[in-house]
C-alpha positions in Angstrom: 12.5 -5.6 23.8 11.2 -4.3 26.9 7.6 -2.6 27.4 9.2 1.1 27.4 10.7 0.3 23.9 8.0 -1.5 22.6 5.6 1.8 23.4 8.1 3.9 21.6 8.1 1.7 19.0 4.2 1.4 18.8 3.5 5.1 19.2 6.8 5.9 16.5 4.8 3.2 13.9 1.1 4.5 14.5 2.4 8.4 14.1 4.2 7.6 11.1 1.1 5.9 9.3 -1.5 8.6 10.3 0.9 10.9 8.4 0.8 9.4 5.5 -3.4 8.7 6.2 -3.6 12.5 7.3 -2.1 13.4 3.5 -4.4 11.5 1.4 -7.2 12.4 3.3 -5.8 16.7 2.8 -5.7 15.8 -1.1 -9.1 14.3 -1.1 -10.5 17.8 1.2 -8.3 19.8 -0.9 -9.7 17.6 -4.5 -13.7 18.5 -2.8 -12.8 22.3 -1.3 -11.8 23.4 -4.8 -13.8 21.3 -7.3 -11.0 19.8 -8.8 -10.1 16.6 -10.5 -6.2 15.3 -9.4 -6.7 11.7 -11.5 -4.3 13.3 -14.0 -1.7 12.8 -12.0 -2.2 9.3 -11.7 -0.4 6.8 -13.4 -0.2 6.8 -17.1 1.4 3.5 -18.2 4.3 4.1 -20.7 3.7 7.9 -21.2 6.4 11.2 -19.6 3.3 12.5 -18.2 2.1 9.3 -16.4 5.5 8.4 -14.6 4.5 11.4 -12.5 2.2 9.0 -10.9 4.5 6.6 -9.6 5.4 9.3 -6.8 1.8 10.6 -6.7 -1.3 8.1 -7.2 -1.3 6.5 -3.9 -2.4 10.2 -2.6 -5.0 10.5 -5.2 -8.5 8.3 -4.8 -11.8 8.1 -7.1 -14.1 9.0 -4.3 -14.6 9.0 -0.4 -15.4 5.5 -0.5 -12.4 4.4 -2.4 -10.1 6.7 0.2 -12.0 5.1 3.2 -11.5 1.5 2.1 -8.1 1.8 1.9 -7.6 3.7 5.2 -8.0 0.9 7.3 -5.9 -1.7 5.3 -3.1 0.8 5.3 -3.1 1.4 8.8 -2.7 -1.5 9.9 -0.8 -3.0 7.3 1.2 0.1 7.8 1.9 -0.3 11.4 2.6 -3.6 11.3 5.8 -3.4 9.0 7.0 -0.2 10.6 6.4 -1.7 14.6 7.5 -5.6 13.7 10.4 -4.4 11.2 11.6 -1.8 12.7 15.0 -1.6 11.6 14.2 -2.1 7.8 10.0 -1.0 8.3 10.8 2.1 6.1 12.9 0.7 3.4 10.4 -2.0 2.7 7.1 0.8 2.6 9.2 3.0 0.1 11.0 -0.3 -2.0 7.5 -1.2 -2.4 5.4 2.6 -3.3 8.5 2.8 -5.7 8.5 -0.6 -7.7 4.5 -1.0 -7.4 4.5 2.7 -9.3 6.9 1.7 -11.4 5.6 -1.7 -12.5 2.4 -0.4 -13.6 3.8 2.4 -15.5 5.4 -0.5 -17.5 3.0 -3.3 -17.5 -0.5 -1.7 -16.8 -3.3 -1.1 -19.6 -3.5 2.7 -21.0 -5.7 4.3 -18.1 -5.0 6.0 -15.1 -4.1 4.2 -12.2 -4.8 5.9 -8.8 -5.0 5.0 -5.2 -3.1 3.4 -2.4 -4.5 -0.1 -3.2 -1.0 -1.4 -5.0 1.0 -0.2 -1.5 -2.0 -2.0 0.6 -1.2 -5.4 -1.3 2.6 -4.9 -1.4 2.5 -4.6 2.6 0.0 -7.4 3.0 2.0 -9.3 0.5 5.1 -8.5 2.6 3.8 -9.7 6.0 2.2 -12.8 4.6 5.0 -14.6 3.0 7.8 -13.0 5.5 5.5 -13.8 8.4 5.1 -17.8 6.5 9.5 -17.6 5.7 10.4 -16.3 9.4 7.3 -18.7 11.2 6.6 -15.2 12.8 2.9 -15.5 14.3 2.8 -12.2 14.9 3.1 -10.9 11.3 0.6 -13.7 10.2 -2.2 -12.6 12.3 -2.0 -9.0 11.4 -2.2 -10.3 7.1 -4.9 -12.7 8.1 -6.8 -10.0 10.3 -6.4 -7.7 6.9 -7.6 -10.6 4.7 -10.6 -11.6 7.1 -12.0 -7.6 6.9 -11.5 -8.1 3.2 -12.7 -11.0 2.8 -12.5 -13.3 -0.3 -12.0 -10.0 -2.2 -8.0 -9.4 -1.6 -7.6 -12.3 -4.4 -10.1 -11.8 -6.5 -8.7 -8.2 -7.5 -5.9 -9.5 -9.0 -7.6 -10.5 -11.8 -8.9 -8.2 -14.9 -12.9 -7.9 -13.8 -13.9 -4.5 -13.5 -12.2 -2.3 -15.7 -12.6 0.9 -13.0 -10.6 -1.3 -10.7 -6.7 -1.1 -10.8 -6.2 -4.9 -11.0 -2.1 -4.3 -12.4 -1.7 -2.0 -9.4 -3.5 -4.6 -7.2 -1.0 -7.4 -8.6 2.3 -5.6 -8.8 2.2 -4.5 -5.0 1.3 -8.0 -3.8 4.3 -9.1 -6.4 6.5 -6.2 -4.8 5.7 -6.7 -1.1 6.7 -11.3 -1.9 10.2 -9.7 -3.6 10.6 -7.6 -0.4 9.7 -10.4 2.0 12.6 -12.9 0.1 14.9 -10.2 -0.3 15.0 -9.0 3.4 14.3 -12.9 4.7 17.4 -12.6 6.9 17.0 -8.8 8.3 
């Protein structure tokens, strides 16, 4: 790919990510500006209601902090898949928002499940193991960069600790993101 591309690429990859940053952020101003409370429209495991959330709970976070700490993952994360996967970059984002949602509507305990955290893990998940199948330094370096600004806490969320934490959300991306990585190994 030749410098001009690999702008276009860049630029394409960066704009499409601060879309999706620029709408959780509105939902947050919007969740502030009118006193309101959008963690309804979360996931509810197992409940009409709650599969609602499996389109909408990545927009909705707890508080600034929670929205800030996943801004960062998901922009790069983000960028990553969409600039080094270019042709499939899109497919693997939405393959992964969809069965993340979906998994935790059918596995996760009876609370509401918000937040972009399960699509942050299902892309670092992604880049890891397709980045360790394809030998792909490139891809490595971006999940390790993610994991070293985490720090020891990307694995320790999987595991049922604090119960205000989405753990199942946490663990169903990561799963999601390692199906996506072995089902589009040769892609």
């Amino acid at each position: 790919m030749n410098k001009a591309v690999e702008g276009k690429q860049f630029k394409k990859s960066v704009f499409s990510v601060l879309i999706f940053v620029f709408l959780i952020w509105l939902v947050k101003s919007i969740e502030y500006a009118t006193d309101a409370d959008f963690s309804s429209f979360g996931i509810l495991p197992r409940t009409l209601h709650g599969s609602i959330g499996i389109l909408t709970s990545p927009f909705i976070h707890g508080d600034i902090y929670h929205l800030f700490s996943n801004t960062i993952p998901i922009t790069i994360l983000g960028v990553g898949v969409l600039y080094f996967y270019p042709r499939i970059g899109f497919k693997i984002i939405v393959l992964i928002y969809l069965m993340t949602g979906f998994w935790v509507w059918v596995a996760a305990r009876d609370a509401f499940h918000i937040g972009a955290s399960g699509l942050i893990y299902g892309l670092f998940g992604f880049l890891l193991t397709s980045g360790f199948i394809r030998r792909d330094r490139q891809t490595l370096a971006i999940s390790f960069a993610v994991l070293v600004l985490y720090g020891g806490s990307m694995f320790y969320v999987f595991f049922p600790s604090n119960t205000g934490i989405s753990w199942e959300s946490h663990l169903m991306g990561f799963v999601a993101g390692l199906f996506c990585a072995v089902y589009f190994r040769n892609e």
